[in-house]
N, C-alpha and C positions, 0 to 999 in steps of 0.2 A: 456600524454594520460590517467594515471590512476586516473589527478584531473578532466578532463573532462565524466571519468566515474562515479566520485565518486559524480559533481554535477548532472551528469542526472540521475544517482540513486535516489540522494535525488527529485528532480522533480517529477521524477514517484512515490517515497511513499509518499510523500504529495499528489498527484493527488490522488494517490490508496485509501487513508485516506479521502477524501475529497466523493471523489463520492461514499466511501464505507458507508458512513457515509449519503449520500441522499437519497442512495437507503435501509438504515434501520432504521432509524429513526423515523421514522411512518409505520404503518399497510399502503398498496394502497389495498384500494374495487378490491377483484376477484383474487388478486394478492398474490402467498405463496412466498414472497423474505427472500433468505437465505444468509449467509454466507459462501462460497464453501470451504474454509481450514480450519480444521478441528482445527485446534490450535488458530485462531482467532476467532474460533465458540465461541469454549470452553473460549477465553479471555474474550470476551462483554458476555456470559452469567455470567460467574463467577462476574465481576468486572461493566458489566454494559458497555454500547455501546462507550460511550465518554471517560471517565476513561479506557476501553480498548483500543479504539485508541491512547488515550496518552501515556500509556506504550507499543505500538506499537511503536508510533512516536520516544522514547526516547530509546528504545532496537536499531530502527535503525539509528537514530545519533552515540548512543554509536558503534555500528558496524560501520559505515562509520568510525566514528573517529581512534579507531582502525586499519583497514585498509591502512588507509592514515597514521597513525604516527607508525605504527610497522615496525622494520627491519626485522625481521625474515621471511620476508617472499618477494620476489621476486617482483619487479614492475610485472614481466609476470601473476604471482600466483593475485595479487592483481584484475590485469585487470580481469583474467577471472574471478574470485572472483563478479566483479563488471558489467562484461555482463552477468554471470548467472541471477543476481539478477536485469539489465536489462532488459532482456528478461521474467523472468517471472510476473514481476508487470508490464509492459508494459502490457502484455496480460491481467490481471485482471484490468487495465485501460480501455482499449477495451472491455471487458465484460461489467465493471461496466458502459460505457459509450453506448452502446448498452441496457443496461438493464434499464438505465434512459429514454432514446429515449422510451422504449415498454411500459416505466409504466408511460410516459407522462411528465415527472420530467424537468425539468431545471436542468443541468449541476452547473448553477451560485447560484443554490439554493432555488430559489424563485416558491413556491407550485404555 
């Protein structure tokens, strides 16, 4: 169970990386699109929107990896470890995929 959590984890943060990255990588006319946490605000302003998503992407490899090859810590502790993080980039998937639908966007990329 906790490899099945650990790959839909990884699914939902590429997906979260992907749409998060459609919906701010251009200005859309009429349109103030932000970034809602406050720690990945702070990342793409500091480092830059792509260069922040990669050190996104690679803080959470590195934690999956983690997760999956450490003993100290309980398959039970891991799982919910890995449906917290679940559920909540799920839901910024559904945001961002909602937010692309209102600003007109293509999911697949294409302006």
């Amino acid at each position: 169970m906790v490899h099945v959590l650990a790959l839909v984890t990884l699914i939902l943060s590429l997906a979260d990386h992907w749409t998060t990255y459609l919906c701010l990588r251009s200005p859309v006319a009429g349109w103030d699109v932000m970034e809602a946490n406050p720690l990945a605000d702070w990342l793409f302003h500091a480092t830059g929107l792509v260069p922040g998503l990669l050190i996104d992407t690679a803080v959470t490899l590195l934690a999956i990896g983690f997760l999956l090859g450490t003993n100290r810590l309980p398959n039970f502790a891991k799982s919910m470890c890995f449906g917290l993080i679940v559920m909540f980039t799920g839901y910024a998937v559904i945001n961002n995929l909602a937010a692309l639908r209102a600003l007109g966007l293509s999911p697949l990329g294409a302006l």
